[in-house]
C-alpha positions, 0 to 999 in steps of 0.5 A: 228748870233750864233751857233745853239746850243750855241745860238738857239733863233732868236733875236740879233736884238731886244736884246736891247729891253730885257735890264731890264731882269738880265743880264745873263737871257738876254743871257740866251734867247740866249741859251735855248737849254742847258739842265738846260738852266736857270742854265747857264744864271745865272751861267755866272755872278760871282754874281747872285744877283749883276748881277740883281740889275745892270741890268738896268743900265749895259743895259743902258750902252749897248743900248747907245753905239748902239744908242748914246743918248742924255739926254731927251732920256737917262732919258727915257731910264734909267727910263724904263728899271728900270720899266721893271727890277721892272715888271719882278722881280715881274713877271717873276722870279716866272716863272725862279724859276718853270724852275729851279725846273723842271731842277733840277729834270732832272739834276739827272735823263737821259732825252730824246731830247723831254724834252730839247725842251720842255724847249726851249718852255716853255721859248719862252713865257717869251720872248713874255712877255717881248717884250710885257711889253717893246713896249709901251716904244719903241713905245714912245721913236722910233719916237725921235731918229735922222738921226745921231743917225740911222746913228750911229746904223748903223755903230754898227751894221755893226762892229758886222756883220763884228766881226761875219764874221771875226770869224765865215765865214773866218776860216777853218771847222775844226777851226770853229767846235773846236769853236763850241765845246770849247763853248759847252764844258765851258758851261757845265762845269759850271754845270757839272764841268770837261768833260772826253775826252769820253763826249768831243769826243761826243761833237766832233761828233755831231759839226761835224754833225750838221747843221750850215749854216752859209751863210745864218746865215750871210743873216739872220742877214744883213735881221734883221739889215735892217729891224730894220733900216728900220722900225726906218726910216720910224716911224722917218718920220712919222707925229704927227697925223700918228698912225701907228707908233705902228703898224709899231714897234709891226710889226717889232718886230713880225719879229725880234723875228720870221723871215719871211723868211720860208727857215730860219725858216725850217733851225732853226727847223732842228738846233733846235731839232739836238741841243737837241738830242745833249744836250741830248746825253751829259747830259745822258753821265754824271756820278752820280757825274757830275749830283749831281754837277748839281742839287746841282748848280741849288739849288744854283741858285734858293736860289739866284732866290728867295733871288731876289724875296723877296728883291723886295716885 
């Protein structure tokens, strides 16, 4: 249930499935709506390269401490996730390293919140890619998993909800928006370096301005968490011959990546373009410095995007 700037795709629930792509391109998906998003994904880890390589494993790591696998599953899983990792170097990558040359363009020029949201849906096809590349490997390891082990995802999942509430819906306004605002701000940071009090002041504003419904942010998510256990549960008690497994698992992950709910989907909307508007205002606030320092990160990120590429023909 992330801030709608900080976070503005839909997908906690499946985030899982996405463990063979880097792991800050992973987060990445999470936090589209950044003016030189890609930037971002991979500025987060200390070393590009190091981050990639480890992927799958690092990604294993994560999916077993919700799911709690045992060694049939975990030679599967470890040897899918390489599989994917391998597909996505090969044909993903090429896509990252065209994003980040348009971004480094717009990194020294002012930009309108059209552009930023054209980046938000130049990346929402990556994300159908990789679901696409991963189902066959969930639709054939889904039907293994125990009532222990559905018993254990559920108790995870129930610790993240009460993590996010205890952070997110207990705390005053005014603490939650300077919540809001720290994340933005280090976030940008890392690709424009130091913000002055007058660009952080706009941050201010516009947190205090913008949508964040976080009731229904919290129903979103129980909704997610429901269903993700709810669709295991059934394939779990479908027979050998039942074929609709498929059909049930590439349903559910329609779902995760697209909520059903209209009333939701019109609140992510809303979020969506006042989160570019936003990004917008902030990145034109930059002085020439700030921007150079930009466009000299993300030429640093696609000389590590392309090094990645080779190393894997």
């Amino acid at each position: 249930m992330p801030d709608p700037i900080c976070s503005s795709i839909r997908f906690n629930p499946i985030f899982p499935i996405i463990g063979g792509l880097p792991a800050r391109l992973a987060l990445g998906l999470r936090v589209l709506l950044w003016v030189v998003l890609p930037a971002l994904l991979l500025a987060a880890c200390s070393a590009v390269k190091l981050g990639y390589n480890n992927a799958p494993e690092l990604s294993y790591w994560w999916l077993d401490n919700f799911l709690d696998f045992n060694h049939p599953q975990s030679t599967q899983v470890r040897a899918d996730l390489a599989a994917l990792q391998a597909w996505h170097r090969q044909s993903e990558l090429p896509h990252y390293i065209k994003l980040l040359e348009k971004l480094e363009r717009l990194a020294l020029v002012t930009v309108t919140p059209t552009q930023l949201c054209e980046v938000y849906g130049e990346l929402q096809p990556r994300l159908q890619a990789i679901l696409d590349q991963a189902e066959p490997s969930i639709v054939a390891l889904a039907p293994t998993f125990t009532s222990e082990q559905l018993l254990h995802l559920q108790r995870q999942l129930d610790k993240r909800s009460e993590k996010w509430r205890a952070e997110w819906l207990t705390v005053p306004l005014d603490e939650r928006n300077a919540r809001r605002v720290k994340q933005l701000a280090d976030r940008a940071e890392m690709l424009y370096g130091h913000l002055d009090e007058p660009q952080l002041a706009l941050l201010r504003e516009r947190v205090a301005a913008l949508p964040f419904d976080a009731d229904g942010r919290a129903r979103e998510s129980q909704r997610r968490h429901q269903d993700v256990l709810q669709t295991l549960r059934q394939v779990q008690r479908a027979t050998p011959a039942d074929t609709s497994d498929r059909a049930a698992l590439h349903a559910w992950l329609a779902r995760a990546l697209q909520s059903p709910d209209a009333v939701y989907q019109n609140q992510q909307k809303i979020a969506t373009q006042a989160s570019c508007q936003t990004l917008a205002a902030l990145h034109n606030s930059t002085t020439p410095a700030q921007r150079l320092a930009a466009s000299k990160t993300l030429q640093s990120y696609q000389a590590d995007a392309r090094s990645l590429l080779a190393a894997g023909r």
